[in-house]
N, C-alpha and C positions, 0 to 999 in steps of 0.2 A: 261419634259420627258413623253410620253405615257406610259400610266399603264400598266402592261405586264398583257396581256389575260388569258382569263380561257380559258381551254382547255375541250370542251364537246364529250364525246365518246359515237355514238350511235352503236345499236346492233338489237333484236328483240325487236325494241322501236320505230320504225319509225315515229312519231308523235308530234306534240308540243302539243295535249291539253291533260291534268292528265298523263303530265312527270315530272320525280319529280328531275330528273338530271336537265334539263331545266331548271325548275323553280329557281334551285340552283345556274345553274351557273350566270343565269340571275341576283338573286339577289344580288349575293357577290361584283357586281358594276363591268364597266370596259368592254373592248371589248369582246366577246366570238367566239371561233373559236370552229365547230365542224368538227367529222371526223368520218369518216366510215372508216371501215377497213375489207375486204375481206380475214380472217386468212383462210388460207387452209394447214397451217403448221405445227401448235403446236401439240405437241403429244397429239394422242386423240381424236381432234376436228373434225369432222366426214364430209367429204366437201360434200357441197349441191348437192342435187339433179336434174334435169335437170330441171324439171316443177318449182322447188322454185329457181335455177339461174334466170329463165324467168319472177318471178315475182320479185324477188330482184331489177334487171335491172331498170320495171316500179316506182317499191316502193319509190326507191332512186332517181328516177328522179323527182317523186313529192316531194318527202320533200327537197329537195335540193331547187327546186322552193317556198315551202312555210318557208323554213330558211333565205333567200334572199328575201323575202317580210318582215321579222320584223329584219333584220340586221346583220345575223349570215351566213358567208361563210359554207359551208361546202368541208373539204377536203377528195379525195378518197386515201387511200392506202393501199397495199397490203403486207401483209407477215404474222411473226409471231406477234402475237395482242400486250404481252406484249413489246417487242425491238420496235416497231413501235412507238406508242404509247408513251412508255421513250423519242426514240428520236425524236418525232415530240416535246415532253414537254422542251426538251434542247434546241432543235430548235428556238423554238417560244420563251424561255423565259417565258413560262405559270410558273405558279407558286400555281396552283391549276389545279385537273385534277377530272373532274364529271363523273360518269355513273351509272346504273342502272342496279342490277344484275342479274347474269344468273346461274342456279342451277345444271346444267350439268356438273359431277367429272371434265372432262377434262377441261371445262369454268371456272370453281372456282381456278383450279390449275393456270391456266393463270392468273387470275384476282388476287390471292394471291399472286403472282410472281411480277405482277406487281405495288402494292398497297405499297408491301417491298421495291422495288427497287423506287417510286417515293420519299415514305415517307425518305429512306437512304439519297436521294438528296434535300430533306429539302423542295418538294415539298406537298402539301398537297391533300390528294387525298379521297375523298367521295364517297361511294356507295350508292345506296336507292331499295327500295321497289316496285317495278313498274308491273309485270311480272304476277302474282301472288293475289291473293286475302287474302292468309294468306302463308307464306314462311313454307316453309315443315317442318324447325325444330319447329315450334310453335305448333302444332296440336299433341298430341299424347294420345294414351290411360292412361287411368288411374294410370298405372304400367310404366310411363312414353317409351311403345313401338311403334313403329311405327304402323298406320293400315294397315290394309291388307286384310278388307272386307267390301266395301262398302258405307253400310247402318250405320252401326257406326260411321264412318268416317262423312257420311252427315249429321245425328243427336249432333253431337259434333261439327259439322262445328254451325249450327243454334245455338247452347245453346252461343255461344262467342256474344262476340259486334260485331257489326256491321262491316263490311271493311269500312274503312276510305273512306270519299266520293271522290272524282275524286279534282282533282286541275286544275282551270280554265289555257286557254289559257294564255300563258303571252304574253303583246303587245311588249316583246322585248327591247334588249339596247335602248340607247336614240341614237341621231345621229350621235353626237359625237364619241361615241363606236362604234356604227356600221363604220363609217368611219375612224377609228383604225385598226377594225377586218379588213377592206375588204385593208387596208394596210399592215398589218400582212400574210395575205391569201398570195397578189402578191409575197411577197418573199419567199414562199414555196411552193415547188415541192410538186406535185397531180397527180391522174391518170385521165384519160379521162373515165366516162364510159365506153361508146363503146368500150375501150381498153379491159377492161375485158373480151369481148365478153359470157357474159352469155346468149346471144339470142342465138335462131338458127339459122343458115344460110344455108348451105347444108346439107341435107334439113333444108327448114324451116317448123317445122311442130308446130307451136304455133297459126298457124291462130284460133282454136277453142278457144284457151285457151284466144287470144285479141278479141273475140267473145263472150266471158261467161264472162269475166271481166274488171276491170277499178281498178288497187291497187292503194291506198294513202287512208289516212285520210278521205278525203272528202267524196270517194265514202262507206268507211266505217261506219261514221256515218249517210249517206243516209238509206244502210242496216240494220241499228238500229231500224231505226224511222219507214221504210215502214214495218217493221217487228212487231214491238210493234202494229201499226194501223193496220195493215192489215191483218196478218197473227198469231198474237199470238191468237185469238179469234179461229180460228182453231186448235191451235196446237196439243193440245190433242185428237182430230180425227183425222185428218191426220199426224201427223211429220210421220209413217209412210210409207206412202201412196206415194211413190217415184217421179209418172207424176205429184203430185200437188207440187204449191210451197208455204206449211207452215212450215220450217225450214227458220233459222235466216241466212244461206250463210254467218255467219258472221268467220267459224273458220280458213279460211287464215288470216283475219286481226286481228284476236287474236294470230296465231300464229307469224306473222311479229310487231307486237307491235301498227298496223295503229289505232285502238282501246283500248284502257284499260280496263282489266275484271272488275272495280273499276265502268266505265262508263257505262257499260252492266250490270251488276248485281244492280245498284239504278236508274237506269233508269228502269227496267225491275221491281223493286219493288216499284217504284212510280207510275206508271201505275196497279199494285196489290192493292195498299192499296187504290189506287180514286175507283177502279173496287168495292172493299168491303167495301167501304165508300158509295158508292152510291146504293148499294145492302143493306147495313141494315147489311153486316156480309159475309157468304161466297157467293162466283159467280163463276159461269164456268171462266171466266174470271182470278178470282183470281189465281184458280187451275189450267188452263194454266200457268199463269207466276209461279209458283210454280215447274212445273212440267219443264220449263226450266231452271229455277235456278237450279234444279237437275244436269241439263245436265252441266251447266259452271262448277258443281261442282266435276262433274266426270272428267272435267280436269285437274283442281285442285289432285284429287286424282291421276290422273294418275303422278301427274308431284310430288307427297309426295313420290309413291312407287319407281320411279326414281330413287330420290334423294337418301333414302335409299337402293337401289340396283341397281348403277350406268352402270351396265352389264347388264342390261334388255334388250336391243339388240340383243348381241348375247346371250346369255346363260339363260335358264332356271331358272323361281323364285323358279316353286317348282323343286327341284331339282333333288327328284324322275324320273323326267321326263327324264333324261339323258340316262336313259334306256330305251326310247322306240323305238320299231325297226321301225325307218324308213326303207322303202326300198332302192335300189340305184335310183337316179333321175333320173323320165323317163322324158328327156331334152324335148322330142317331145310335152309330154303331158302338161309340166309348157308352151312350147312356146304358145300352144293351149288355154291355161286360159289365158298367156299375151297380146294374138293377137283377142282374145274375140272369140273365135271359136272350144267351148267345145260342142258345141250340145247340151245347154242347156239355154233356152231363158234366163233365168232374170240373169243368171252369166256371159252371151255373152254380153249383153245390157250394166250390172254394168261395166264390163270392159272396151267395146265401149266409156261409158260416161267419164272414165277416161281417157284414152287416147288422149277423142277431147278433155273436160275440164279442167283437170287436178281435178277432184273433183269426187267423188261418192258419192250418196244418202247412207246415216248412215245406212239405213233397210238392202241396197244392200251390202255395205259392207261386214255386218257381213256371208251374204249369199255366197259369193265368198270366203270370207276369210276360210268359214268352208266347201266348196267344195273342196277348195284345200287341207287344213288339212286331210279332216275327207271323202273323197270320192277318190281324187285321190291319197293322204298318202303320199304328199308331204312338207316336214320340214317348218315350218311356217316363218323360217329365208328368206328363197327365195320371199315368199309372200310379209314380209315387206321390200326385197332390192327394187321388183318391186313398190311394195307403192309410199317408198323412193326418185325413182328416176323422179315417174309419177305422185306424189299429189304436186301441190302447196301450199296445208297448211301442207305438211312432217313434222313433230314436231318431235323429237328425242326420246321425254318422251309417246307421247298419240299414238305414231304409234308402237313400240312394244308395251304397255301397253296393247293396243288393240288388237294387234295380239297373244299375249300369252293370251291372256282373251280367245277367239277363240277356242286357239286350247288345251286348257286346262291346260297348263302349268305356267300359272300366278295366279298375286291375284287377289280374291274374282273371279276365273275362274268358266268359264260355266263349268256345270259338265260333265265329258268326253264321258256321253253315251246323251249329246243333239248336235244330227249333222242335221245342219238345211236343212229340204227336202227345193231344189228349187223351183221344183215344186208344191209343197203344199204354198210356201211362196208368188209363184206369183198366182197365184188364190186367195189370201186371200188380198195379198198387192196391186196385178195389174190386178184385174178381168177381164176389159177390153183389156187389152194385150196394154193401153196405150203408157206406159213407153218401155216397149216391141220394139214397132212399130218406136218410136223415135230414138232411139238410133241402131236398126237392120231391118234393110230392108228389108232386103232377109227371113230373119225368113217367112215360110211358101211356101218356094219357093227351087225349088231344088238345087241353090244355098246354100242353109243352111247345114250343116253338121251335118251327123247322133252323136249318145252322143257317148263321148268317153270311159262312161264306164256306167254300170246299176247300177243307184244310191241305188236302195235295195241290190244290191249283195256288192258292194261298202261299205256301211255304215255298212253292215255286218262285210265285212272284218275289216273296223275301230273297230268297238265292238270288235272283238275276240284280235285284238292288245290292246287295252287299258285294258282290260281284264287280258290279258298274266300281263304286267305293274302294274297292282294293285296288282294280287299275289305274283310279286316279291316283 
């Protein structure tokens, strides 16, 4: 009799090398089947956005090809994650079911749903650690609370041991199993990619987005290495400095799993410690990878304050903030910051680059996100739907985390009277009008559209609302 399969469920794990479901199901012996599963159902779970359907599409089409090089089918299906899942495990006769978890209120309620309902059928079912460099409940202050500013947070990150180091590639069942599974697969219904249709088609407007990228693993760990050789040595002058490229481009395939923050943060610290090994002590060098470890860390942090405030999305951390007087949405002027055509170079440019790429430079970000806050006095919810629907790395936890940071209403929040002058920011970050130039054409040309409002009169009016809000 063939050994009845383990059943692998992937998610934002896209990857075989430092998966820790993989490696499990791999070793428990016996054929292994994986499956993706497209939930756009379960209460809660927030369905993708159009730029991360587009990279979904690619992502899953290479790890499908690299599960099929060491013997693992992979099946697509769609609905609610946990009934799916149950019954592909009935189905198949699995009799163990892997995956690695996911920290989002609505994800855990699925995953607990489902964990009850395998274990009731006498199924056995395993989660791990993947996602994450330390899992949100492990990190707390002193007074055992959640953080909620910072610099604390990254100082108690560093005093812990070490993140567990990455767990190599596994070379996969042996043959025999693999030609179990891919027996197993034929008698089980699957979706077609293409069925899903997360491309575009009419239009198709991804061609920028298959122009800036290449998602899977492979191209993820390219980004690592040319990053550590090339561009970490800059990073502390430029990350920055937008027309250059010393940032790491690595945070879609952190946020799709193609990578491991496991892989990124000891890689990024083994290249620190040869850097201060061979300097005698400290180096620029060091202090670079330092000062990025900062940035993985603020992921980390965004994805703790999440977990402990599962409505970070919609609703306000500090809660104060409930009272502050938006105006009514002037639709013309959000359409004008969506369609990059506010009359003001470097928030025209930031948005341009979103729309071709699906990505924005960090610097720019933070300069649009607090234009539309804090100049046009539009509600930061709108900002992160448009995010949402236009980053390919959209993360659920780091893109509002981000945008209530912004616009003052989150943890460890800018303080509400810094609303970042555009103007001042590109002169300082784009002197040359580089970045500018690249991303808007017409800037300088009468094609360009005069500003849709005077960023002093503007910033004013923001002050005198944040203002009103503190004395209530």
């Amino acid at each position: 009799m063939t050994t009845a399969p383990a059943l692998l469920c992937f998610r934002d794990d896209l990857r075989l090398g430092d998966n820790p479901a993989l490696t499990a199901a791999i070793d428990a012996g016996g054929p292994v089947l994986a499956v993706y599963v497209l939930d756009e159902e379960s209460d809660g779970v927030r369905p993708l956005g159009a730029a991360a359907r587009w990279w979904l599409h690619q992502s899953l089409s290479s790890l499908r090809a690299q599960l099929a090089a060491i013997g693992i089918p992979l099946l697509l299906r769609r609905g609610r994650a946990d009934s799916v899942i149950a019954g592909l495990a009935a189905e198949s006769g699995a009799m163990s079911v892997f995956w690695n978890r996911r920290y989002g209120l609505a994800e855990r309620t699925v995953d607990a749903a489902l964990k009850s309902e395998l274990r009731a059928a006498g199924v056995t079912a395993q989660s791990f650690a993947a996602s994450l460099l330390f899992e949100p409940w492990t990190v707390s202050t002193g007074s055992g609370a959640p953080y909620s500013v910072f610099t604390p947070y990254w100082r108690r990150l560093i005093a812990l041991p070490e993140p567990r180091l990455p767990l190599p590639t596994p070379a996969g069942p042996g043959a025999a199993d693999a030609a179990a599974a891919a027996g197993f697969a034929a008698t089980l219904a699957g979706d077609e990619l293409d069925a899903w249709e997360l491309q575009p088609s009419r239009p198709d407007w991804a061609g920028g987005l298959r122009a800036s990228w290449q998602p899977g693993e492979a191209s993820a760990l390219r980004l690592l290495r040319e990053f550590l050789a090339d561009a970490l040595p800059r990073y502390e002058a430029e990350r920055d400095v937008p027309a250059e490229q010393a940032t790491s481009r690595l945070s879609p395939a952190l946020r799709w799993g193609e990578i491991s923050p496991h892989t990124v943060w000891h890689e990024t610290v083994r290249v620190r410690n040869a850097a201060a090994a061979a300097s005698g002590g400290s180096s620029p060098l060091a202090s670079a990878a330092t000062a990025f470890l900062r940035q993985l860390a603020w992921r980390e942090f965004a994805a703790h304050v999440s977990f402990h405030a599962p409505d970070l999305g919609r609703v306000n951390w500090r809660r104060e903030f409930d009272g502050f007087e938006w105006p009514p949405l002037d639709s013309a002027a959000l359409g004008a910051w969506q369609r990059g055509r506010t009359g003001v170079p470097l928030v025209d440019a930031g948005m341009r680059e979103l729309w071709t790429t699906g990505t924005m430079h960090n610097r720019v970000r933070m300069v649009v996100a607090s234009y539309l806050c804090k100049n046009l006095l539009i509600d930061w919810r709108h900002g992160e739907e448009w995010f949402w629907q236009t980053l390919v790395d959209a993360d659920a936890a780091s893109n509002a985390f981000n945008w209530q940071w912004v616009a003052g209403s989150g943890a460890d929040a800018a303080p509400y009277f810094r609303v970042f002058n555009p103007l001042l920011q590109q002169q300082k970050f784009d002197p040359h009008g580089e970045y500018v130039r690249r991303h808007l054409p017409e800037w300088g040309t009468p094609d360009y559209p005069e500003p849709l409002v005077d960023l002093a009169e503007s910033r004013r009016a923001a002050l005198a609302a944040y203002e009103r809000l503190r004395r209530r």
